[in-house]
N, C-alpha and C positions, 0 to 999 in steps of 0.2 A: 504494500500500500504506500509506502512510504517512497518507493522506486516510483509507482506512478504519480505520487505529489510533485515527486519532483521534476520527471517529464513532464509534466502537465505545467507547472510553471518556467519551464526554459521555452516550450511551446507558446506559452502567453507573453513572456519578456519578448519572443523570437517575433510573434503578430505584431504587439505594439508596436517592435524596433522598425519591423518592416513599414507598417503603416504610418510609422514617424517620417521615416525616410522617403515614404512614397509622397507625403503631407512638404516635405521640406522640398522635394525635387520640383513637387507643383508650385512650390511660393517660390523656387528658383526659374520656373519656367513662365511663370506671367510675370515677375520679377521682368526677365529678360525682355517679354513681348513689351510691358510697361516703357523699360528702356529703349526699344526698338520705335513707338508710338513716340517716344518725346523725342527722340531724335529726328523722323520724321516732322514732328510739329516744328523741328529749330531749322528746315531746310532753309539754304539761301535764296529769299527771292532776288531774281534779276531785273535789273534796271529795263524798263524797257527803253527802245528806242526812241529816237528823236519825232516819230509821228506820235508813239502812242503816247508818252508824256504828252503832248500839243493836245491829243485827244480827252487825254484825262483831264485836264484843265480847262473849265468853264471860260475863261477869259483867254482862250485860245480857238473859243467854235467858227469865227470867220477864218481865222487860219488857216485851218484844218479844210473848211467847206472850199476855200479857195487851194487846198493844194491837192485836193482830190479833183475838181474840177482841172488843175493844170495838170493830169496825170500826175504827178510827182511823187504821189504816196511810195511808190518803190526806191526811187532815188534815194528819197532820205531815209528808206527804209533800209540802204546798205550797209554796209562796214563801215563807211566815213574813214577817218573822225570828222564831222562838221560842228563848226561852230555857225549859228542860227542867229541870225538878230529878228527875232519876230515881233513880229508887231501885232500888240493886243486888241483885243477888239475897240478899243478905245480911240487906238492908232489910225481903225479903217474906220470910223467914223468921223474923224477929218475928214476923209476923201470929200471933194465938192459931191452935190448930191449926183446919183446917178450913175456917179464913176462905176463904184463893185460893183453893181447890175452890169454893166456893160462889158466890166471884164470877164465876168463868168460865162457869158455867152459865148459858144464854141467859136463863132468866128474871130473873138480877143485871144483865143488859147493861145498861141506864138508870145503876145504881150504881155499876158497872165503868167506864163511861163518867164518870161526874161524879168520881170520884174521881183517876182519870187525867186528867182534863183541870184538876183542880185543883193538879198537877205542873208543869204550862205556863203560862205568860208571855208575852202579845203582845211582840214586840222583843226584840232582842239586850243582853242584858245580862252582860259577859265580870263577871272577880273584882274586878277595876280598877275597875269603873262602880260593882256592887253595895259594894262596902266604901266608897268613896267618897261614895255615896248615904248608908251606916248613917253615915258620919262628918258627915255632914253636916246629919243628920236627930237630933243630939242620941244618937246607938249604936241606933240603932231606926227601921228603916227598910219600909212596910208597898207589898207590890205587888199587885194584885188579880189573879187570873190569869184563864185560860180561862175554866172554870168560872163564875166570876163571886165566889166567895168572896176572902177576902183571906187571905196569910200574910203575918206579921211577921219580918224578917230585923234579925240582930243579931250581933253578933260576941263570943265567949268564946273566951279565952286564943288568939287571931290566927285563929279559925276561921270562918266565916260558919254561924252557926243560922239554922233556919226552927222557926217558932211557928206550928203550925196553930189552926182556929177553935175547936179543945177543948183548948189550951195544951197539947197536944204536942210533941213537940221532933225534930229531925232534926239532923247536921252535913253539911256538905260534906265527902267525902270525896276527891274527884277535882273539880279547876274546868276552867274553858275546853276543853272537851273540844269542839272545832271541827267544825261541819257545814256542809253549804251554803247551810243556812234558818236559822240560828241558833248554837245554845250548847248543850253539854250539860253540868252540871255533878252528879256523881254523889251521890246521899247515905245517910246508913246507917239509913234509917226510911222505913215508908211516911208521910205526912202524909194525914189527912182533915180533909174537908170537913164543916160541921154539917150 
């Protein structure tokens, strides 16, 4: 009797032990999935690009509507880097009246195109690089863009201006505005091209 008291409790310590260990491998195994889940939850989002930031941003919907109308959505949807001077919807409503309407319409696309792409800048050029550049270039700093025209960048009372080729004028109103392909940095004027 005494032989089977005692098998009987090595048999009992031996269930518990197992059933311990089977209990421990499960809080080691959702343990694990647990860790797996927060990991996932910490993935890196990626910056989008230079359309979809424009897109994301309510004070960029003429923009946007203007750079899908010039085809460009792909352009700037490439590798770049571009640096952007966009102009907010603020900007296009300077236009005298009538203008954007008339641009939008297929037969301005050629126009609609060169004047948005004289917005863009081969390279990333954050606030740092450009005021640096105009300090360095005597406060007058000229970058030729897309388009192939040049704007003159210069700085009044700490802001960065842009000087289009009919000595127009724009400020920065928002800079380093970060994409995957580049820069956007916002301003409160359309600029054209001659």
């Amino acid at each position: 009797m005494k032989l089977v008291k005692t098998i009987s409790a090595f048999v009992l310590v031996g269930v518990i032990t197992a059933s311990c260990g089977q209990k421990k491998e499960a809080e080691s195994t959702e343990m694990a999935d647990s860790t797996t889940v927060a990991m996932d939850t910490t993935a890196v989002v990626e910056t989008p690009n230079i359309v979809g930031v424009a897109a994301g941003n309510a004070d960029f919907s003429t923009l946007v509507t203007a750079v899908t109308s010039a085809g460009l959505v792909e352009t700037l949807s490439s590798d770049g880097p571009f640096t952007v001077f966009a102009p907010n919807n603020a900007a296009f409503a300077k236009l005298p009246a009538g203008t954007l309407d008339s641009l939008l319409k297929p037969e301005s696309l050629n126009k609609l195109q060169a004047i948005l792409k004289y917005h863009v800048v081969a390279g990333k050029f954050d606030a740092t690089t450009v005021i640096d550049a105009i300090n360095k270039n005597n406060g007058k700093y000229t970058v030729t863009t897309v388009q192939g025209g040049t704007i003159a960048l210069s700085l009044k009372d700490g802001k960065v201006m842009l000087t289009d080729a009919n000595g127009g004028t724009a400020t920065v109103v928002l800079a380093d505005v970060a994409a995957s392909n580049g820069v956007i940095h916002a301003i409160d004027t359309v600029v054209m091209p001659k």
